[in-house]
N, C-alpha and C positions, 0 to 999 in steps of 0.2 A: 504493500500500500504506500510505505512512504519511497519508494521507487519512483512509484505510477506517478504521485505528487509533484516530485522535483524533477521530471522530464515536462509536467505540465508548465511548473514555472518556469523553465530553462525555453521551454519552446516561445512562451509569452514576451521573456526577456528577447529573445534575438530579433522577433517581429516587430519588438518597438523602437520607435527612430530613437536617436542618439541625441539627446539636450543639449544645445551649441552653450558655448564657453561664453557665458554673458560677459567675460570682462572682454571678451575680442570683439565684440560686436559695437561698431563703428553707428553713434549716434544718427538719425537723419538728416541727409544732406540736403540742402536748397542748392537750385541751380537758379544765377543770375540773366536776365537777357541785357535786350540792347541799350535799353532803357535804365538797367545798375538797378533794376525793381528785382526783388526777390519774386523766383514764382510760388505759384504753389505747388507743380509739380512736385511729389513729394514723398516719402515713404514713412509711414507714423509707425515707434516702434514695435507693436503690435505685429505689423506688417515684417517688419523685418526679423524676427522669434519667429514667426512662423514661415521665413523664407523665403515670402510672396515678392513678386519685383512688382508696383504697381506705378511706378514713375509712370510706363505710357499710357496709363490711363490722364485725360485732361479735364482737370476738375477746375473751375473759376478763376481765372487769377486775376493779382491786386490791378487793378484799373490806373492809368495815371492822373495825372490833376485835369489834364488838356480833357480825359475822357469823361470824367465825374463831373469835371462842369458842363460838358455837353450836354449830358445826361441830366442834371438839375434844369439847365436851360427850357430841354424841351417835355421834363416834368409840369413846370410851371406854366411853361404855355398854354397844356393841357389845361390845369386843372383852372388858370384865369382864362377861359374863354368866354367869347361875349356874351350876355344873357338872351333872351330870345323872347318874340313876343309871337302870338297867331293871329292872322286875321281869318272870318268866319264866311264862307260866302255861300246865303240859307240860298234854294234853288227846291223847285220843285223834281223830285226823283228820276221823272223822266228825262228832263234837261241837264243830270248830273254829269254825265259825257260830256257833252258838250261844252257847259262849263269848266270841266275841268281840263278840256284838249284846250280853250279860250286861253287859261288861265295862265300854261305852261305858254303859251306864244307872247303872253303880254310880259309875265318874270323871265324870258331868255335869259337877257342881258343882268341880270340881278341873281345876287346869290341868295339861295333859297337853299334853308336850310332839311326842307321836306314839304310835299305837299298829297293831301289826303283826300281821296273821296269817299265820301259820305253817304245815306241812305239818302237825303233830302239837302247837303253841302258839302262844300266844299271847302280843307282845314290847308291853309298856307303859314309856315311856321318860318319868320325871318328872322338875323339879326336885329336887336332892337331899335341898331344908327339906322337901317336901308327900313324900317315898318313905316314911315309915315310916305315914302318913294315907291314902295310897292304898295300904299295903298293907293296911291292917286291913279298907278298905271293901271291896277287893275279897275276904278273907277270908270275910266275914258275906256278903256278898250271893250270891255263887259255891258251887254246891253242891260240898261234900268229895269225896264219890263220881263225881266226874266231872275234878276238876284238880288238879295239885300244884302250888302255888306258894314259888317259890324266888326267891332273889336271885339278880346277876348273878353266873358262876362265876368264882373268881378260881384264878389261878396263879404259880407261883413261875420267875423267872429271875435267872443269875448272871451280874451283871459282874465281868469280870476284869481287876486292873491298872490300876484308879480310884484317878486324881490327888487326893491328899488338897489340900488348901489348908493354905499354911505359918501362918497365923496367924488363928486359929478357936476360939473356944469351946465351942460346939456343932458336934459334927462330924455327926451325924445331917439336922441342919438346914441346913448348907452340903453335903451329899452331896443333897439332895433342891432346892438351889437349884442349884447347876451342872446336874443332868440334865433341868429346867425349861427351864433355859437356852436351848439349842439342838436340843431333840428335842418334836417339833412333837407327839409322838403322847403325850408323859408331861404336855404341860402344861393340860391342860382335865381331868385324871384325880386322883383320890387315890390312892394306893399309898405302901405300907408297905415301911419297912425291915426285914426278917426275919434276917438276918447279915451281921458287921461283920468282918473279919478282914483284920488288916494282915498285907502282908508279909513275911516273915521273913528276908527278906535286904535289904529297903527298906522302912523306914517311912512312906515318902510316897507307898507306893503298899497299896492296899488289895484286897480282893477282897467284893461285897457282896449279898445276895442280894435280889430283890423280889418283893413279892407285890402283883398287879396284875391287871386284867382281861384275860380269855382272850383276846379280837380285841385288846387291845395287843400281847399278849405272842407271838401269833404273828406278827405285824406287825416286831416288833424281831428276832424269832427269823430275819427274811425279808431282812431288811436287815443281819444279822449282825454290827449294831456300835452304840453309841451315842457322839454326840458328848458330850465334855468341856473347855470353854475351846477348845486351839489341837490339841486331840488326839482319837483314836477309843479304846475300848475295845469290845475281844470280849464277845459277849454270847454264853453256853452254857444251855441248857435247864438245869433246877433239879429233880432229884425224890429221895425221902428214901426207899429201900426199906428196909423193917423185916424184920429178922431175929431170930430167935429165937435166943438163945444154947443153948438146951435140947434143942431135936429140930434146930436147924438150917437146918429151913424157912424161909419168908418169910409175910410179911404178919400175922405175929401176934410178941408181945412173949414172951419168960420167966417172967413174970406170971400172962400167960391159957394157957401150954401146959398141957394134961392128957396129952401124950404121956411115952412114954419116953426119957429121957436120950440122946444120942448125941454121941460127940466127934468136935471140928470139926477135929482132925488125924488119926487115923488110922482114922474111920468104925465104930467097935465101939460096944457100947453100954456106954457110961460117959461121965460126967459129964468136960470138957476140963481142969476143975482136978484132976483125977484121972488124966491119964494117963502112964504109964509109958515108952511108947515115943517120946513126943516129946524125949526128954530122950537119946535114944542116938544115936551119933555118925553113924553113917550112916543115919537116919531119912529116909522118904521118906513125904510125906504122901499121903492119900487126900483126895477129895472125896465125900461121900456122896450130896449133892444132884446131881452130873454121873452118879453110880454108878444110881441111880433113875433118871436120864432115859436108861440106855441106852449111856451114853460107856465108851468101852473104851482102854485104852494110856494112853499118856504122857498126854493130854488129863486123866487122873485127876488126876496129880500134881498137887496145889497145894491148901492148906487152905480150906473152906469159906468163909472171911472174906479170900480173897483177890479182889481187887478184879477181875483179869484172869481169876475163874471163868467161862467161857461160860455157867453156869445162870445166873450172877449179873447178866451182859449180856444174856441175854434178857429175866430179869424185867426190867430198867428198859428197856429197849427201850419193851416191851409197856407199860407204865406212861410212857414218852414218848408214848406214840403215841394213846393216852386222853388223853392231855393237847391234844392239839395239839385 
């Protein structure tokens, strides 16, 4: 048995290779080129224990100054490139060919960064310098009676609970550089600041509204926050329904009503700086616009400029849902 054994270990020892003399082995060399750069051509000592030659294999080597700034150069180019606007050109479905073979003959000469047809228009996407050049051409050369040409639609949303910066002179212009910042969809865009309003119980926090293009603004409305430095802020839909002081209604001013006066506390026809009964102790209000749509009971109570009127919820609903 112990025979059998030690021809087993003897056979094992001769099959296995020989452990080179690690003091003979010559650390890894760099080979220089023309340029006095080391390359990376190279053999890492791993490689050389186990006897592998891997010099010709060619893995990355160090770039020179002339190269890296090339390369910076046309980094930057990339990623400052111009921003871009659309124009919109509505066309009935069947004329969409045609407007769009018009479209490509009138932008020839004009760099056009895409252009798209549509079920019912036609999407031309330029540089922002050449958008007010290619709209004119395509103006003049496009027949009136067949397209309506508009810019891109823009719409309004509200952030709430936006970190002012403690030390700022222009606060419009460091609100428009924090939201550059970190929100990948505001920074190739222009958008305006439409409302500023601080806090009322903290001044370092603001609430602000923007007006921006409709594929941002549902984009942000989808994602339900934007980042600020180390924080998010709630992003809420933005829309301004006009009410008439006069008749009550909506969508027209005090100015232009030709109706007759009605008041927005107890629904009689008189004018609301005129009323009588708002001023009595157990008054209870009417709505006159829920009274017209049909609502009966308790749902009445509550003055037409109450915020929590269901008519008043529907219009902005309705006028959300246009927007989106």
């Amino acid at each position: 048995l112990l025979s059998s054994v030690q021809r087993t270990v003897a056979t094992a020892l001769a099959a296995a290779p020989i452990a080179p003399n690690h003091a003979s082995i010559q650390p890894p060399s760099f080979s220089t080129d023309s340029d006095g750069l080391r390359s990376s051509k190279q053999q890492s000592y791993s490689d050389v224990l186990r006897g592998e030659d891997t010099t010709s294999v060619c893995t990355p080597r160090l770039q020179s100054k002339e190269q890296v700034e090339s390369v910076m150069t046309k980094t930057t180019s990339v990623n400052s490139a111009p921003p871009l606007r659309k124009i919109f050109i509505d066309c009935e479905p069947k004329n969409a060919d045609e407007v769009f073979t018009k479209s490509e003959e009138a932008l020839k000469k004009m760099k056009v960064h895409r252009l798209e047809k549509k079920k019912n228009a036609v999407v031309v996407t330029v540089p922002e310098s050449t958008h007010g050049k290619a709209s004119s051409a395509l103006s003049k050369d496009l027949p009136r009676d067949l397209v309506k040409i508009r810019a891109e639609r823009t719409c309004k949303i509200t952030v709430l609970n936006f970190p002012l910066p403690h030390e700022t002179t222009n606060e419009v212009l460091a609100v428009h550089e924090l939201l550059k910042e970190r929100n990948e969809e505001l920074q190739d865009i222009d958008f305006d600041i439409v409302a500023f309003k601080r806090n009322y119980h903290n001044n370092q926090l603001c609430t602000i509204g923007l007006r921006l293009p409709a594929e941002v603004k549902r984009s942000l409305l989808n994602q339900g926050v934007v980042y600020v430095s180390n924080t998010v802020c709630r992003v809420v839909d933005r829309v301004h329904v006009v009410q008439c002081y006069n008749c009550q209604e909506f969508h027209h001013k005090q100015k232009d009503c030709k109706k007759k006066p009605v008041c927005k506390h107890c629904s009689l026809e008189h004018s609301s700086r005129d009323c009588t009964e708002a001023t009595k102790v157990n008054f209870i209000p009417t709505c006159v616009n829920c009274k017209k749509c049909g609502l009966k009971g308790e749902v009445l109570k509550h003055s037409t400029s109450d915020y929590q009127c269901p008519t008043y919820k529907t219009v902005t609903q309705t006028m959300l849902s246009k927007n989106l």
